[in-house]
C-alpha positions as CSV (number, residue, x, y, z in Angstrom):
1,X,-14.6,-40.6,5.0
2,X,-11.2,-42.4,6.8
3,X,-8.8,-39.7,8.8
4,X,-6.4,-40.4,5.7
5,X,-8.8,-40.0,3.3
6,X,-9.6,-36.6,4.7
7,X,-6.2,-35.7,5.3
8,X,-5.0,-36.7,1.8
9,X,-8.4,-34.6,0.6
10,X,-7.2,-31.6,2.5
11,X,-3.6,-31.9,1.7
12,X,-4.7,-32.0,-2.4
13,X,-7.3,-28.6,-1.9
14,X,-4.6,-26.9,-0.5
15,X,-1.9,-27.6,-3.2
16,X,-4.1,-27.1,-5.9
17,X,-5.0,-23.6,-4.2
18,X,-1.2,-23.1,-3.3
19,X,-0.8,-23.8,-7.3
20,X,-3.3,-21.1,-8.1
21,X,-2.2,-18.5,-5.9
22,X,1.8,-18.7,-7.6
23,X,-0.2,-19.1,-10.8
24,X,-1.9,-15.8,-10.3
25,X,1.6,-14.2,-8.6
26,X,3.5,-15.6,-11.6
27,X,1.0,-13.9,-14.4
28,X,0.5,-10.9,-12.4
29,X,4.8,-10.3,-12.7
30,X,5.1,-11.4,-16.6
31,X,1.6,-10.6,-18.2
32,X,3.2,-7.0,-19.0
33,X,6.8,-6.6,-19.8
34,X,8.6,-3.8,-18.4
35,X,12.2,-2.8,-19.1
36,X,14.1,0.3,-16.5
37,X,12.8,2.7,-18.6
38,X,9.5,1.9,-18.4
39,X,9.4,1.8,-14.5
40,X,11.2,4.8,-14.2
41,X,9.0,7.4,-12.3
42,X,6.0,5.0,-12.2
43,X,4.7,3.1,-9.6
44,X,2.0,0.3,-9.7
45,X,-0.7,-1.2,-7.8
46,X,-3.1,-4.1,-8.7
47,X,-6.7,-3.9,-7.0
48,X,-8.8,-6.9,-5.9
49,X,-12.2,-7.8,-6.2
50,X,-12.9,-11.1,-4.3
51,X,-16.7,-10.7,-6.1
52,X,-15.7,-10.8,-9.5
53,X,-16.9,-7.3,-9.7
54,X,-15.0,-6.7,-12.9
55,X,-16.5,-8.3,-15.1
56,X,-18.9,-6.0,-15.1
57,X,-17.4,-2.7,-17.8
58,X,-19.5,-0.2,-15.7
59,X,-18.3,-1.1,-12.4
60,X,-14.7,-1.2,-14.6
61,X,-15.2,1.9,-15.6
62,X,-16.4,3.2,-11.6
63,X,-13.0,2.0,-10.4
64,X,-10.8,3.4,-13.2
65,X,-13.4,7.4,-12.5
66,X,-12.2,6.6,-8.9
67,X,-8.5,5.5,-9.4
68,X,-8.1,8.3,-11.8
69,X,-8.8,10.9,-8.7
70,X,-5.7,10.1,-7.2
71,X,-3.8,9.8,-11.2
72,X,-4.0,6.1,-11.5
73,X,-4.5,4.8,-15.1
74,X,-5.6,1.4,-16.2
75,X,-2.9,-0.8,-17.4
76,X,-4.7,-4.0,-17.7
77,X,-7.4,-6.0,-16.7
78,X,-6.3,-9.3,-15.7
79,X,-9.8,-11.1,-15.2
80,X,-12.7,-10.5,-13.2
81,X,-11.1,-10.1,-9.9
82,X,-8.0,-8.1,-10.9
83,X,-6.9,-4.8,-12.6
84,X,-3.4,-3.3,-12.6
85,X,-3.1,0.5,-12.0
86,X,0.4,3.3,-12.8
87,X,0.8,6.7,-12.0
88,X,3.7,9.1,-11.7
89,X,5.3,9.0,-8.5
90,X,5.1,12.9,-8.5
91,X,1.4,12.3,-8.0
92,X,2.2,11.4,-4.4
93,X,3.0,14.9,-3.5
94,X,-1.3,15.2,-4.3
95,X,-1.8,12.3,-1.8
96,X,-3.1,14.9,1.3
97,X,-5.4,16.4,-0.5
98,X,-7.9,13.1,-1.8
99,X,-10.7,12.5,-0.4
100,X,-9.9,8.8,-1.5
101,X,-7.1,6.3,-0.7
102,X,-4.5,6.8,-3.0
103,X,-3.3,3.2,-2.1
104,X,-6.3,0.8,-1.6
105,X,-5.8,-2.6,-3.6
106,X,-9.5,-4.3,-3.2
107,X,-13.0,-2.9,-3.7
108,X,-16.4,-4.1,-3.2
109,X,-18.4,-5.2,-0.2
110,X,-17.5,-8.7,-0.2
111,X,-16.2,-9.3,2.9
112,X,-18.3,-7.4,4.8
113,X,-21.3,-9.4,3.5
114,X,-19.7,-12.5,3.6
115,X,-19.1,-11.6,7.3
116,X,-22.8,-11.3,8.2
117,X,-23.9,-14.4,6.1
118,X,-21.5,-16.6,8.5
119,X,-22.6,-14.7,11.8
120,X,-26.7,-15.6,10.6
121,X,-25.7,-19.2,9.9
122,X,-23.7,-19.5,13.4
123,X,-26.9,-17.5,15.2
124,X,-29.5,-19.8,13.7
125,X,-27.1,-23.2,13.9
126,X,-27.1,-21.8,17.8
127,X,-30.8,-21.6,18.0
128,X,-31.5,-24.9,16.2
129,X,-28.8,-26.6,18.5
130,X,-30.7,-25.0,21.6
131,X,-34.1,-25.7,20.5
132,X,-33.4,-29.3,19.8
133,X,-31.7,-30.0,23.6
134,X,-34.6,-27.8,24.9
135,X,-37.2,-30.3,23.2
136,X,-35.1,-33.3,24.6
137,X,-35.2,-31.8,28.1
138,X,-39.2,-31.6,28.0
139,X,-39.4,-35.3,26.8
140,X,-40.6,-34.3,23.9
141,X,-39.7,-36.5,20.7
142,X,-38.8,-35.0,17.3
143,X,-38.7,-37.4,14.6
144,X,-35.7,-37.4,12.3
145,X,-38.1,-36.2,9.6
146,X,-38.8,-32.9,12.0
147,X,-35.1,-32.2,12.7
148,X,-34.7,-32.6,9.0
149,X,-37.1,-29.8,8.1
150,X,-36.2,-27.6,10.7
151,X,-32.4,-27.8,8.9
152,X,-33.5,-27.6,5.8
153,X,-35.7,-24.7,7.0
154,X,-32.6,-22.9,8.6
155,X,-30.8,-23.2,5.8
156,X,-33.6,-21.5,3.3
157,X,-34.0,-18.7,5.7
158,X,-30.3,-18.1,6.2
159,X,-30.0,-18.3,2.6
160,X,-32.9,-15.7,2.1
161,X,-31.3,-13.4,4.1
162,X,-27.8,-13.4,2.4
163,X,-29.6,-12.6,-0.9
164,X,-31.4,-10.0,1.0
165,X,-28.4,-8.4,2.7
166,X,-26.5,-9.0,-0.6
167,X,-28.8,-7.0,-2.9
168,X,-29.4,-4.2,-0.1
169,X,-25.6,-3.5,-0.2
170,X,-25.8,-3.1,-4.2
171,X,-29.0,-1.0,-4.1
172,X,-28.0,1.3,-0.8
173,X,-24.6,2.7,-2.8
174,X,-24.4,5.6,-4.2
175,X,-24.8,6.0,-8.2
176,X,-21.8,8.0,-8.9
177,X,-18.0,7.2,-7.9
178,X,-17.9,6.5,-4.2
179,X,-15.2,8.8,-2.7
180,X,-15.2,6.7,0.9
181,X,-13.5,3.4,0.9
């Protein structure tokens, strides 16, 4: 691929995802109409899921037990990453006394698993890397057929270990409403 080709590439991702992002914005202002009265003594909040977790009802239905702590009620569910939240504002005066974060806008564990996924693939992209100048150094010769195995054997094993990591977050949390965000 040319410099311009990659540059004109880049330049589209970015204003299709641009696009998306005021698409999202846009809905997330007008999906519900308010008028003053409506907003008076109510605030809102819309929490994330960069997983998609909600488009599973019982993890819906986790959030809204855990929301509902601190007096938030479901408005609407927007799609699998987003739900909007109200409560009273006189709620606030309650705030102290949660064991929860009246305020948080995202749940689940994504970017903490994304996180270790990237560090694995930077470790073992490291190790190849070395491995492959250490060989070179001893005179030893790899055929290209060996240094594609090896990479396709890095990625298996780093890909193994995100679905490992992956389901041990979903199977280590607790069954009822987590209280610690």
């Amino acid at each position: 691929m040319s410099n311009g080709a990659f540059v004109a590439t880049s330049a589209a991702t970015t204003a299709a995802a641009a696009a998306h992002a005021a698409k999202m914005r846009d809905e997330e202002e007008n999906m519900t109409g308010y008028n003053k009265e409506d907003l008076n003594g109510w605030e809102f909040k819309i929490v994330r899921s960069s997983m998609g977790t909600f488009s599973n009802y019982e993890k819906v239905q986790e959030v809204c037990r855990q929301e509902a702590k601190a007096g938030w009620e479901l408005v609407e569910k927007f799609d699998q990453y987003r739900l909007r939240f109200k409560r009273r504002t006189d709620m606030r005066s309650k705030d102290q006394f949660l064991d929860i974060d009246p305020y948080r806008t995202s749940v689940g564990g994504g970017g903490k698993t994304v996180g270790i996924i990237v560090g694995l693939s930077i470790f073992f992209l490291g190790a190849f890397i070395f491995l492959v100048m250490y060989l070179k150094n001893q005179h030893i010769r790899i055929e290209p057929t060996g240094i594609v195995m090896i990479i396709i054997s890095v990625g298996i094993l780093v890909l193994l270990i995100s679905l490992i990591v992956s389901r041990f977050g979903r199977s280590s949390r607790p069954k009822g409403p987590k209280t610690n965000y």
